[in-house]
C-alpha positions in Angstrom: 24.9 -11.3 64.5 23.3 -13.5 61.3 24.8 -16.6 61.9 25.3 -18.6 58.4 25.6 -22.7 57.6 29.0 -21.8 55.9 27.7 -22.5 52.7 30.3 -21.0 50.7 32.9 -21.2 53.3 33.2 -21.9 56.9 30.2 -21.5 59.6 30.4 -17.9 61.0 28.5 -15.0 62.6 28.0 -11.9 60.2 27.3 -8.6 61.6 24.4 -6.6 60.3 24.4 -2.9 60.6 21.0 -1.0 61.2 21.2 -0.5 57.6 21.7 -4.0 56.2 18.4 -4.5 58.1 16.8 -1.2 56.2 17.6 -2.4 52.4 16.6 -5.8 53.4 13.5 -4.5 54.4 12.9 -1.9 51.1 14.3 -4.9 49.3 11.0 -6.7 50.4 8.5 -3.9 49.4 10.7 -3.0 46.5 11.0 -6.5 44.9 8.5 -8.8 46.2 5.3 -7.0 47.6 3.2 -4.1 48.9 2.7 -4.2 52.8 0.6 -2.4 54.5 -1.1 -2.5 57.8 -3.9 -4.9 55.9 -0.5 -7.5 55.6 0.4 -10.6 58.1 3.8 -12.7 57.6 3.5 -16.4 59.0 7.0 -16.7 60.8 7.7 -20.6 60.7 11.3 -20.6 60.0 13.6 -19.0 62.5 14.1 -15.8 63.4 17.7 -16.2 63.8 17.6 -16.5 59.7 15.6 -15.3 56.8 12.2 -15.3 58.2 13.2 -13.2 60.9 14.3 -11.0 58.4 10.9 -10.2 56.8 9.9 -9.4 60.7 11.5 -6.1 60.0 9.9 -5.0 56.8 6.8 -6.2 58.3 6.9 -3.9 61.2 8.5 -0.7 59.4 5.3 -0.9 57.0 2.5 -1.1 60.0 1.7 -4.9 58.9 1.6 -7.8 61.4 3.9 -10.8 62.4 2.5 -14.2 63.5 5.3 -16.3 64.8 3.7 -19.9 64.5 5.0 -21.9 67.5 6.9 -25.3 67.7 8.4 -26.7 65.2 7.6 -26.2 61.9 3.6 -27.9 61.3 2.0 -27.4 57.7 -1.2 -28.3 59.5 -0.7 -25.1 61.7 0.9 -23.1 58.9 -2.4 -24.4 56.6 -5.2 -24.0 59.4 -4.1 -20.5 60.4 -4.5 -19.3 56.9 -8.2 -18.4 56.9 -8.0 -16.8 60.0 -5.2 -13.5 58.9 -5.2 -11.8 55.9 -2.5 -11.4 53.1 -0.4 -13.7 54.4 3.5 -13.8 53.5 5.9 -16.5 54.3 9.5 -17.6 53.9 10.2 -21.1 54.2 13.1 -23.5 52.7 12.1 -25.3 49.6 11.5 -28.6 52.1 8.7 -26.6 53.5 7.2 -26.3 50.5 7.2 -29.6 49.9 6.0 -30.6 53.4 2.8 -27.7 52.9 1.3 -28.9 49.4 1.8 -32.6 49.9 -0.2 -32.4 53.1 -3.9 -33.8 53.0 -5.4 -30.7 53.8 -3.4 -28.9 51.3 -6.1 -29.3 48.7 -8.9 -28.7 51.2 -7.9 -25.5 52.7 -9.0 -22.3 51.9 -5.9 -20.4 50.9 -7.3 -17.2 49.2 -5.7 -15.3 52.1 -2.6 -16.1 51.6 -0.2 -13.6 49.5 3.4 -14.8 48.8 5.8 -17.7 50.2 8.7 -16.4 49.6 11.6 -19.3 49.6 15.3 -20.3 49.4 18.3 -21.9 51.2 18.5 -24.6 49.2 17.4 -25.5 45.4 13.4 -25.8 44.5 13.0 -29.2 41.8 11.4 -27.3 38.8 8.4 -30.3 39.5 7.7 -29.0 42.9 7.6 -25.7 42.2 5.1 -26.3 39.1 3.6 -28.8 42.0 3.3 -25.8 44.4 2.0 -23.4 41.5 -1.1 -26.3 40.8 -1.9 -26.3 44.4 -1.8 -22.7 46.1 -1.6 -20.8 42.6 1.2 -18.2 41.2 2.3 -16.8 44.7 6.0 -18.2 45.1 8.9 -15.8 44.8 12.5 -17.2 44.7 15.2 -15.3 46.3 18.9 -15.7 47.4 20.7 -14.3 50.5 23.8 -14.4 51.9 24.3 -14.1 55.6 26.1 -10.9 54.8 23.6 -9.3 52.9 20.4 -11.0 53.5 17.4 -11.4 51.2 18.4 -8.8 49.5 
């Protein structure tokens, strides 16, 4: 069961079929990148929601998943960086926000990281060109619904 906000409607539990989690995972490698075992994905959103949803293409394509525990942390998201390789995210436009504006934003080597991925809610045109000046051109926008996620 993918449990939704109720966005568009009421709060409720969607059920996803074996296959909803199959085209949500060739959406990934279809639409937004190559993975391969050489790939890591930064889980720092739930699993319950879109990030866990990336867990799947993740492991179908040999690649490896780092769930970052606690809360969500831009210092951990930011200081883990140099030690995985190709790194993938998703996280909510707020997360965004919360990783560039931190101090060590700027500081941090961040040639290992691949894509952040993000949605749920609307990106400000100046933080996404905000985002872009600080980790360069890796952001990809996407919409879900709980039905059909990330897809």
């Amino acid at each position: 069961l993918f449990y939704t906000s109720g966005t568009t409607g009421r709060p409720k539990g969607a059920v996803l079929a074996h296959r909803n989690l199959l085209f949500c995972a060739h959406a990934y490698c279809t639409d937004i990148d190559y993975i391969d075992h050489r790939d890591t994905c930064f889980h720092a959103a739930p699993l319950s929601h879109g990030s866990g949803c990336w867990a799947v293409a993740f492991a179908a394509r040999g690649g490896h998943n780092v769930i970052i525990p606690g809360s969500f942390d831009p210092e951990r998201i930011l200081t883990a960086l140099p030690r995985h390789a190709n790194v993938a995210m998703f996280a909510a436009p707020t997360m965004v926000t919360r990783l560039m504006t931190h101090p060590l934003a700027g500081s941090i080597d961040t040639r290992t990281l691949k894509t952040i991925s993000y949605g749920g809610a609307p990106m400000y045109v100046a933080d996404i060109k905000r985002a872009m000046a600080v980790f360069g051109p890796k952001f990809y926008q996407l919409y879900g619904q709980g039905e059909s996620p990330m897809t």
